[in-house]
N, C-alpha and C positions, 0 to 999 in steps of 0.2 A: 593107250591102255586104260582099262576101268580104272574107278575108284569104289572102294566099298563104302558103306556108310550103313549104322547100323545104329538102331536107338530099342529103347528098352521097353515103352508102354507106346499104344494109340498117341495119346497126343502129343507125344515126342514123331512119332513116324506119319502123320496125317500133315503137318506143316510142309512136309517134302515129296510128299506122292501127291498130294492136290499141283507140286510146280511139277512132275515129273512127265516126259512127252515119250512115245513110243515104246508103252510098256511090254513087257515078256514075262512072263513068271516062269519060275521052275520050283519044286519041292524037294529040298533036302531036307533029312531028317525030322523033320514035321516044321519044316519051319519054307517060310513065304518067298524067293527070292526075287524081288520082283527088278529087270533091267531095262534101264532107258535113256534117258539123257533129260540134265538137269541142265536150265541154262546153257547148252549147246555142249555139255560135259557128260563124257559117257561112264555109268555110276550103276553100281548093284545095289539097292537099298532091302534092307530087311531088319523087321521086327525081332528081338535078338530073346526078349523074356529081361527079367530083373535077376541081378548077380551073376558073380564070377565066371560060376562053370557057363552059363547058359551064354556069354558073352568071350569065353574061352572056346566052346563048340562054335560058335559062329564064327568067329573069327578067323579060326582054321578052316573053315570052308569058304570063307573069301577067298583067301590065301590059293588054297591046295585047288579045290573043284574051280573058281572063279577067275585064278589068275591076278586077283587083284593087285597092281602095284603100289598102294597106299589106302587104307584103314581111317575111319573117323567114326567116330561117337559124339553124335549128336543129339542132347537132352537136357535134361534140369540137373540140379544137384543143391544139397542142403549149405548155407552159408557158413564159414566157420570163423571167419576175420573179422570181428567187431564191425570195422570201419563200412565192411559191403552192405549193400543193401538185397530185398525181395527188386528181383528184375537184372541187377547186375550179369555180366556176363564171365565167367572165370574159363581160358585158356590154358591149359597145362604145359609147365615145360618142364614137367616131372610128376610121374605120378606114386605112390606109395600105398600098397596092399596093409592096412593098419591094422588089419585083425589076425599076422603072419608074425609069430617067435617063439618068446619063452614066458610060459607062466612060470612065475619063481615069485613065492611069499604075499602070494594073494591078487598080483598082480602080472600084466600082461605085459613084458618087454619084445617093441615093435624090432621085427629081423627081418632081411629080404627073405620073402617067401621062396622057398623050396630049399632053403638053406637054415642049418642051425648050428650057432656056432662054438660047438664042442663035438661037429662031426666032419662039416662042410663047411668053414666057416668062410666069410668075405666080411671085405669092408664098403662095399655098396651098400646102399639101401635104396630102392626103388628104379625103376626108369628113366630116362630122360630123354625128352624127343628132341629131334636132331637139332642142332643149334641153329645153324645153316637155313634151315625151313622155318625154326622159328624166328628169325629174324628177318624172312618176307614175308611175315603172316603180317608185323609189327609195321613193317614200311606198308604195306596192303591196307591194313587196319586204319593209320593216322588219317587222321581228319574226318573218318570214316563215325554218323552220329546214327544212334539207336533210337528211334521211336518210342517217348515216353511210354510207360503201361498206364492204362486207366486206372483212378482211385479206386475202384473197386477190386484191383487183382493188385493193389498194395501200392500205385505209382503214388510217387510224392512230387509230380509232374514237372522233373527234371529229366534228361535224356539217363538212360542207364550207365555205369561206368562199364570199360572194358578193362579187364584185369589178367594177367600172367602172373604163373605160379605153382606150387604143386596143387595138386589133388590128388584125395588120399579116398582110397576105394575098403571096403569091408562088405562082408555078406550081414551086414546090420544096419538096420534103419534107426538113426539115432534123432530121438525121443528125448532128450537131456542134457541141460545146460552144464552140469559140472563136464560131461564127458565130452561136450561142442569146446569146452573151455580147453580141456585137457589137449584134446587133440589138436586144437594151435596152437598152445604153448609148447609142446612136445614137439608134434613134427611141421612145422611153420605151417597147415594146410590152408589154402585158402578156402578151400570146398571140400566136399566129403559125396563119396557116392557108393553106389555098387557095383563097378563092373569096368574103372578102366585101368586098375591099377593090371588086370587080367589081360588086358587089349595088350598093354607094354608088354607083358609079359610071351605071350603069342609075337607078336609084331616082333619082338626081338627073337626068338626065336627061328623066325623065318626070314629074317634080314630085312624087314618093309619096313619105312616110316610110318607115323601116323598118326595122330592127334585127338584129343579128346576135350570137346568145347561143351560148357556147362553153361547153361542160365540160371541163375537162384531162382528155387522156388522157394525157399522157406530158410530158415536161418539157426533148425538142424539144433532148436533150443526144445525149451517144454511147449511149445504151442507149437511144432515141425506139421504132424500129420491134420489141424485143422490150416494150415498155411497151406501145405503142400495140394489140398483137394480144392483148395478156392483159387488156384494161381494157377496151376500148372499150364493148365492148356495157354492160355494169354504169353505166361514166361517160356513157355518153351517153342515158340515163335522166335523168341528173340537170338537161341544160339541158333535156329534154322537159315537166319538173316546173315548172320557172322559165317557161317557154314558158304552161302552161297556168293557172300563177297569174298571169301577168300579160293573158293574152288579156281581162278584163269592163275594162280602162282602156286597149287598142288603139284 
């Protein structure tokens, strides 16, 4: 059965359609789907747009029109962990919709999205991808070394780390160190993006697995969007790598 896989700009989706062999396209809803086989794996890939809904629509049509038995997002994402670096690679085994709750007194208290709690309340917060798969992404991964990035796209020419952890999704591109600060100290994130706290949300609704693999491009501080336009393409190579070693244990 496919695998869907779905990234958010060009150079998140150009890393994997240059490996991709016996293509097809088809057109849903204005969007590209193009089907083939990656490394001997048969995979829908498509250009999804940036944030939530546009990675929420897509997804459901992996799903529903596609068939698809498991979901992955593969792209960059802004750093939020001190310790990571530009190039690192961040793994979800949880994601968190950050920009979903209660404003109360000036301020925004993070809730699972589609729930508020003085209506629908829960004590979740976020997704979690299945434990099970991610503990042979983990045995897959070991030993498993990334390709420095050139000084020029930020390498400090050691191999990249690979990391496990949440990432926390919003329909906002953050621009700001106090709020880069806020948002690990509050919700542990390791990375911050737009669009897979959305995928969890979809994926569990329709009973798939699924995964959401990041490369930092930028560290989602005051210098994020001059970081993010000089890296991306080089770093988003890198979760394409991580993406294609672990496709023979999906």
């Amino acid at each position: 059965m496919t695998i869907g896989i779905l990234c958010a700009i060009p150079q998140e989706l150009g890393h994997l359609q240059d490996a991709l062999a016996g293509e097809d396209q088809r057109v849903e809803a204005g969007l590209r789907f193009v089907t083939g086989r990656l490394d001997g794996h048969e995979v829908v890939l498509v250009g999804a747009g940036i944030g939530k809904v546009n990675t929420a629509v897509t997804a459901t049509l992996l799903a529903s029109r596609f068939g698809c038995r498991l979901i992955v997002f593969s792209g960059v994402a802004g750093g939020l962990d001190p310790v990571l670096r530009i190039g690192d690679v961040v793994i979800a085994d949880r994601t968190i919709q950050h920009d979903a709750g209660v404003i109360e007194g000036g301020r925004l208290a993070t809730y699972q999205a589609g729930h508020v709690p003085f209506f629908n309340p829960t004590d979740r917060l976020g997704y979690p991808v299945d434990r099970a798969l991610v503990e042979r992404l983990r045995d897959r991964l070991a030993g498993f070394v990334l390709p420095p990035l050139s000084h020029a796209a930020g390498g400090a020419g050691g191999a990249p780390a690979i990391a496990f952890g949440t990432i926390l999704s919003g329909d906002q591109y953050i621009h700001c160190e106090a709020t880069r600060e806020r948002l690990h100290r509050e919700l542990g994130g390791l990375a911050v993006e737009m669009e897979g706290g959305a995928l969890g949300q979809v994926c569990e609704a329709f009973g798939l697995p699924w995964l959401d693999i990041r490369a930092l491009s930028d560290l989602a501080g005051k210098d994020s969007r001059f970081d993010f336009a000089a890296f991306v393409h080089e770093v988003a190579a890198g979760s394409a790598l991580i993406l294609r070693r672990l496709l023979p244990v999906l």
